[in-house]
MIMI-216335 format. One record per residue (C-alpha): x, y, z; residue number from 1; residue in three letters. Coordinates in pm, 1 decimal. Layout:
<recs>
REC         X         Y         Z  num  residuo
REC         X         Y         Z  NUM      ala
...
</recs>
This chain:
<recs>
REC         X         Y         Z  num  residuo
REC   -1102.8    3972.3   -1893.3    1      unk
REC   -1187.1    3658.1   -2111.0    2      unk
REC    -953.5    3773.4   -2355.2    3      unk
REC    -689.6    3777.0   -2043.0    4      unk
REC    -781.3    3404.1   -1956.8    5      unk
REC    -779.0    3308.9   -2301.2    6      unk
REC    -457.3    3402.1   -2324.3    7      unk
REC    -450.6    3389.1   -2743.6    8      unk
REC    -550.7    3029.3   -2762.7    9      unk
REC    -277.5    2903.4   -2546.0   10      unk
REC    -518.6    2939.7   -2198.8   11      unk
REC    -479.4    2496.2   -2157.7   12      unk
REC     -76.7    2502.0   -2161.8   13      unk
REC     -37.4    2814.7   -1960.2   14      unk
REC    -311.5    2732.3   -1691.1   15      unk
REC    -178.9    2373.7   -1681.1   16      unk
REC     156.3    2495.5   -1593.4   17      unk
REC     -16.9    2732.7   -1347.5   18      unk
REC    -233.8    2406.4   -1145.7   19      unk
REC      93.1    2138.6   -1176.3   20      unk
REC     340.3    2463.6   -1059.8   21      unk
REC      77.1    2486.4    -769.6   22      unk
REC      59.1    2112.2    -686.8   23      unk
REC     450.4    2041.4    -672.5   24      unk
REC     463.0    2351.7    -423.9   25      unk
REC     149.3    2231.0    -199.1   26      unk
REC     347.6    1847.9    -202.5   27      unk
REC     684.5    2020.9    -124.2   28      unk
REC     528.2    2189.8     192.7   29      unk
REC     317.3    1888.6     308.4   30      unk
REC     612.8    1661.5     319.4   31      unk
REC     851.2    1926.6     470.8   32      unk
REC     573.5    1957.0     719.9   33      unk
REC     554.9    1605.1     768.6   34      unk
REC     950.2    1531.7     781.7   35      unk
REC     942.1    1801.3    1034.4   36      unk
REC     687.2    1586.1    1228.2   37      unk
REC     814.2    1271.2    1231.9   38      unk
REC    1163.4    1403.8    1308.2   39      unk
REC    1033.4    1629.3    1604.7   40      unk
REC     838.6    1286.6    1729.3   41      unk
REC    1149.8    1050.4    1674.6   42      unk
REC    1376.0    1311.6    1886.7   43      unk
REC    1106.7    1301.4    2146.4   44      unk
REC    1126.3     888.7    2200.5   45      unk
REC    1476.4     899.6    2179.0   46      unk
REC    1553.5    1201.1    2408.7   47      unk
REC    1490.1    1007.5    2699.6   48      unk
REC    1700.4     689.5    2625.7   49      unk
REC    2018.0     637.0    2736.4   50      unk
REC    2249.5     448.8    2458.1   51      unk
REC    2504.9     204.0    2597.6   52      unk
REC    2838.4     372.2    2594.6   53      unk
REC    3084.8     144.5    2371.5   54      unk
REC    3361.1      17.7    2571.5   55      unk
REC    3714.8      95.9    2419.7   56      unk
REC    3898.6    -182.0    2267.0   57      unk
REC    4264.2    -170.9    2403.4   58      unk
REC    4525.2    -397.6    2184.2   59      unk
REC    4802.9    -572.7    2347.4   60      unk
REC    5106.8    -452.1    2201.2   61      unk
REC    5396.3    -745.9    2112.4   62      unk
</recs>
């Protein structure tokens, strides 16, 4: 088993890869998670506001 973890004397580059790999995926799903949040929240202020309706510009033609 030590000889697994060891990994021939490359055990720091390999397990490195192996905790940053890890991180970047953990970050990834916290801030889809948390885009997913603020998104849900910001369609919940705005589903109850009505937005003026634009009035159509009409152009006198010569």
């Amino acid at each position: 088993m030590t000889d697994f973890l060891q990994m021939g004397g490359y055990a720091p580059y390999v397990w490195s890869a192996y905790g940053i790999t890890l991180v970047v995926l953990l970050l990834n799903i916290w801030s889809a998670r948390r885009a997913r949040i603020q998104s849900l929240a910001r369609a919940a202020e705005t589903a109850g506001e009505e937005r003026p309706r634009r009035r159509p510009t009409v152009r006198q033609v010569q």
